[in-house]
C-alpha positions as CSV (number, residue, x, y, z in Angstrom):
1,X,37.7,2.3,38.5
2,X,35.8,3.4,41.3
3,X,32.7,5.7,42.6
4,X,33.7,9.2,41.7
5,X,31.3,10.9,44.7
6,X,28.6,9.5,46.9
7,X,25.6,8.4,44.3
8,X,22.4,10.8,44.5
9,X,19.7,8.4,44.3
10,X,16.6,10.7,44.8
11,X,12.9,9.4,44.2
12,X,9.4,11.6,44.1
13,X,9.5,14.7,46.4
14,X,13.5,13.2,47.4
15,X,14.3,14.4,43.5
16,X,13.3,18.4,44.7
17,X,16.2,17.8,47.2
18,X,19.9,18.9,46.0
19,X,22.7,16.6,47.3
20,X,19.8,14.0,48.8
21,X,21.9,11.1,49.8
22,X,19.7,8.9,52.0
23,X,18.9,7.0,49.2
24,X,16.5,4.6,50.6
25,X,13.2,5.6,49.9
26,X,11.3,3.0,47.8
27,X,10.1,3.5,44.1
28,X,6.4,4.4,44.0
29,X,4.7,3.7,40.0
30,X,4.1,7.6,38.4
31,X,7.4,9.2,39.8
32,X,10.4,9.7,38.4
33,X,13.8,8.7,40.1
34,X,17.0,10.9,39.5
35,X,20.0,9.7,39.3
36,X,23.7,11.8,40.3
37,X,26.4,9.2,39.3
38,X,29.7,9.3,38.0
39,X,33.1,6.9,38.1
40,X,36.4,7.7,39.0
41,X,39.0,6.4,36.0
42,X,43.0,7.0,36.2
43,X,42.9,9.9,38.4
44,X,39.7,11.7,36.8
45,X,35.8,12.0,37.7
46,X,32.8,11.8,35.9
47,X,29.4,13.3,36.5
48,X,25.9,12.3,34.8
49,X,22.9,12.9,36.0
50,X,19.7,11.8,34.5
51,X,16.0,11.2,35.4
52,X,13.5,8.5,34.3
53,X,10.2,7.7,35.4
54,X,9.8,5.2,37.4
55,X,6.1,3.2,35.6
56,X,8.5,3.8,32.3
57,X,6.3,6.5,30.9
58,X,6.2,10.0,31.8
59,X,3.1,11.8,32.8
60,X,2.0,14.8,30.9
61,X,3.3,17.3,33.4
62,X,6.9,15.4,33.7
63,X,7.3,15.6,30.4
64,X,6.6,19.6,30.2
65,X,9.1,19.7,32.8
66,X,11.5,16.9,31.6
67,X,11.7,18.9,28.0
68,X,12.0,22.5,29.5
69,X,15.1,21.2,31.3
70,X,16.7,19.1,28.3
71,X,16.1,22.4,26.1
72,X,17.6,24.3,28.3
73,X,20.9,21.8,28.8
74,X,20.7,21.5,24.4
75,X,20.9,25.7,24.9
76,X,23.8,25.5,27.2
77,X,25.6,23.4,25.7
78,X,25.8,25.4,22.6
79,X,27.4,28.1,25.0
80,X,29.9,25.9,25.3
81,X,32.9,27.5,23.1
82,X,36.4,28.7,23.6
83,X,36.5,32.4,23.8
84,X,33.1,32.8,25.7
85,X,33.2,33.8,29.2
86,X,32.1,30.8,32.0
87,X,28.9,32.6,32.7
88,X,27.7,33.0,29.2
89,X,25.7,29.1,29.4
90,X,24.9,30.0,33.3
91,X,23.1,32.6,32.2
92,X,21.4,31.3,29.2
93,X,20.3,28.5,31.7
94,X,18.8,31.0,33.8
95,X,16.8,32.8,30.5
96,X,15.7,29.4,29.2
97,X,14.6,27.9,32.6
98,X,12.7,31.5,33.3
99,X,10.6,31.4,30.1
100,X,9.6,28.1,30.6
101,X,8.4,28.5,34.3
102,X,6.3,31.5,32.8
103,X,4.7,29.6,30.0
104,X,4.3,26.8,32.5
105,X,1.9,29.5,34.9
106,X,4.6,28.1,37.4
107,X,6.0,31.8,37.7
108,X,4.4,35.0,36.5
109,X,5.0,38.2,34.9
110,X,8.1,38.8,32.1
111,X,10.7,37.2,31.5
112,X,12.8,40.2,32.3
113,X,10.5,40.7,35.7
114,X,11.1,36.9,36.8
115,X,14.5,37.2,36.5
116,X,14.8,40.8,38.2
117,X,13.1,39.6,41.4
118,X,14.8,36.1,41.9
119,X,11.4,34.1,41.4
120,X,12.6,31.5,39.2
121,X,14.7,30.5,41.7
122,X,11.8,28.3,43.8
123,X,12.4,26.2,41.4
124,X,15.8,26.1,40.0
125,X,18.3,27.4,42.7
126,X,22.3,26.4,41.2
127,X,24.4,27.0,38.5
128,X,24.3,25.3,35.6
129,X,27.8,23.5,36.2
130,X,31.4,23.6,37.5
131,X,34.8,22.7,36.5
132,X,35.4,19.0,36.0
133,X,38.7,16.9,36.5
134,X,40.9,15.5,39.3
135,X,37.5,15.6,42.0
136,X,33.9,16.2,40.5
137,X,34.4,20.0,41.6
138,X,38.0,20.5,40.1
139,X,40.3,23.2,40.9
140,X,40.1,26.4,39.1
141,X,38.9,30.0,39.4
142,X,35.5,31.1,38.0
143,X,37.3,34.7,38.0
144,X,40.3,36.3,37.3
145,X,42.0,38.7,39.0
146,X,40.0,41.4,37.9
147,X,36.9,40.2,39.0
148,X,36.0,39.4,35.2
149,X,34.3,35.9,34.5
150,X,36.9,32.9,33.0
151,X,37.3,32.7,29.2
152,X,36.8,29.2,28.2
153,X,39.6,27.5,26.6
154,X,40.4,24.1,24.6
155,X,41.3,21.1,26.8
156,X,39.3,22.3,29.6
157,X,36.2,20.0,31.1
158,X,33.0,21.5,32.6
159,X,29.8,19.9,33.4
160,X,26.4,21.2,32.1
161,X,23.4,19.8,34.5
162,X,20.4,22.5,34.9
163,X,17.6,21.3,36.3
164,X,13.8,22.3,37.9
165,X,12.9,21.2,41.1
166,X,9.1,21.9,41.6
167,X,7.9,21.6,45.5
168,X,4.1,21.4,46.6
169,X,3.0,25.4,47.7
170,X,-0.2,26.6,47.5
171,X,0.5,29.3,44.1
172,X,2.4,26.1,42.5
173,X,0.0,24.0,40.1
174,X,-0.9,20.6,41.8
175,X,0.3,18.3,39.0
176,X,3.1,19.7,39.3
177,X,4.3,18.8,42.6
178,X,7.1,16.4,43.5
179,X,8.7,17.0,39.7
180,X,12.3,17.0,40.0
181,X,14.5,16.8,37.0
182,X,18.2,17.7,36.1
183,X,20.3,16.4,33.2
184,X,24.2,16.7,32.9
185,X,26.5,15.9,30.9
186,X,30.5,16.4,30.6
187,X,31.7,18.5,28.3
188,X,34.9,19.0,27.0
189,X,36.1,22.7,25.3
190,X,37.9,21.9,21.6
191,X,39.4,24.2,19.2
192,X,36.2,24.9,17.4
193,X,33.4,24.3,20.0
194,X,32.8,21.5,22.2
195,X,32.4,17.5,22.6
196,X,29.8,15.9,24.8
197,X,31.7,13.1,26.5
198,X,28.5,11.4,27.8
199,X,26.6,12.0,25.4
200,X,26.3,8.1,24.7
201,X,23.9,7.8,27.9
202,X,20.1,8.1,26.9
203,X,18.2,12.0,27.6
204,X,15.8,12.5,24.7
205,X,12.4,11.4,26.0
206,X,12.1,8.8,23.5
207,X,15.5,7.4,24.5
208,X,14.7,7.4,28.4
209,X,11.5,5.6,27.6
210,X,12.9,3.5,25.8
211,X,15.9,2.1,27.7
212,X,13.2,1.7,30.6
213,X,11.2,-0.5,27.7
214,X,14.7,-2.8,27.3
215,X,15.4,-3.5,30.8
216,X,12.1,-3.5,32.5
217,X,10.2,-5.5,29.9
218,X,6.9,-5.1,31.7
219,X,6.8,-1.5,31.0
220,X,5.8,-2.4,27.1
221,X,2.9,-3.6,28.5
């Protein structure tokens, strides 16, 4: 078993920045620390991502944005069938995410208008996964010849890792700044919908909290 890619280890504003691999920036008490991580076992790659607050609680505005992006993951992942085409979860990442960056004053206007002009992207600026196998971004079209998007089909491995990534700007909400968050998981394609291969590794809020609770005993406190 080894390291299936280079570990993101991003803390505070570092969690805003995709691919961030410096990883030595020290843990400061109210941020949250996200983790890009995944083992290499007989030939094939893993890839989690998760984020936890560092003072083992989330603040009120992490949370808002900590349960935006877990909705929108739990909204994907239902996506997730044989028959659908690849960018049927890409796109319900990008509906999700857009809602809740309106209702969150952190974009405004409609949904539809959000989405028209590209203004969502500040803050979430990827797709919502790629194929997963022999290397973390396996081999494998997202088209076929035609131009139309993949079908999914059983037996095939995808990840499912949206995320928010909220940088300081004057028309962004102060308490918001330096929020980064994404959540993935692997997820494999079966006859009749889809299994979560990681789903053993903590993401509900509760679940975070609480693993911080069980190996950082000071955090009960």
């Amino acid at each position: 078993m080894s390291p299936a890619y280079g570990s993101i280890v991003a803390s505070g504003p570092n969690a805003c920045v995709l691919h961030y691999r410096e990883n030595n920036r020290q843990l400061r008490d109210g941020e949250l620390l996200l983790i890009d991580a995944g083992c290499e076992y007989q030939g094939y790659a893993s890839d989690i991502t998760r984020t936890f607050p560092v003072s083992g609680r989330f603040s009120g505005p992490q949370k808002d944005i900590y349960e935006l992006v877990l909705a929108t993951q739990l909204a994907c992942i239902d996506e997730v069938t044989p028959g659908k085409p690849w960018d049927a979860y890409q796109d319900t990442a990008v509906k999700v995410l857009a809602q809740g960056f309106v209702d969150l004053g952190l974009c405004q206007g409609t949904l539809d208008g959000v989405i028209e002009s590209e203004d969502y992207k500040r803050f979430y600026m990827h797709r919502a996964g790629h194929w997963l196998g022999m290397d973390v971004h396996d081999a494998g079209d997202y088209r076929d010849r035609s131009g139309a998007w993949a079908t999914l089909e059983p037996g095939m491995v995808l990840t499912v890792e949206p995320g928010a990534y909220i940088r300081p700007a004057d028309n962004v909400p102060e308490h918001f700044w330096n929020i980064g968050v994404r959540i993935e998981d692997d997820i494999l394609v079966t006859a009749t919908g889809c299994d979560n291969l990681t789903a053993a590794t903590p993401k509900t809020l509760s679940d975070v909290e609480a693993t911080m609770r069980e190996h950082a005993p000071a955090f009960s406190s």
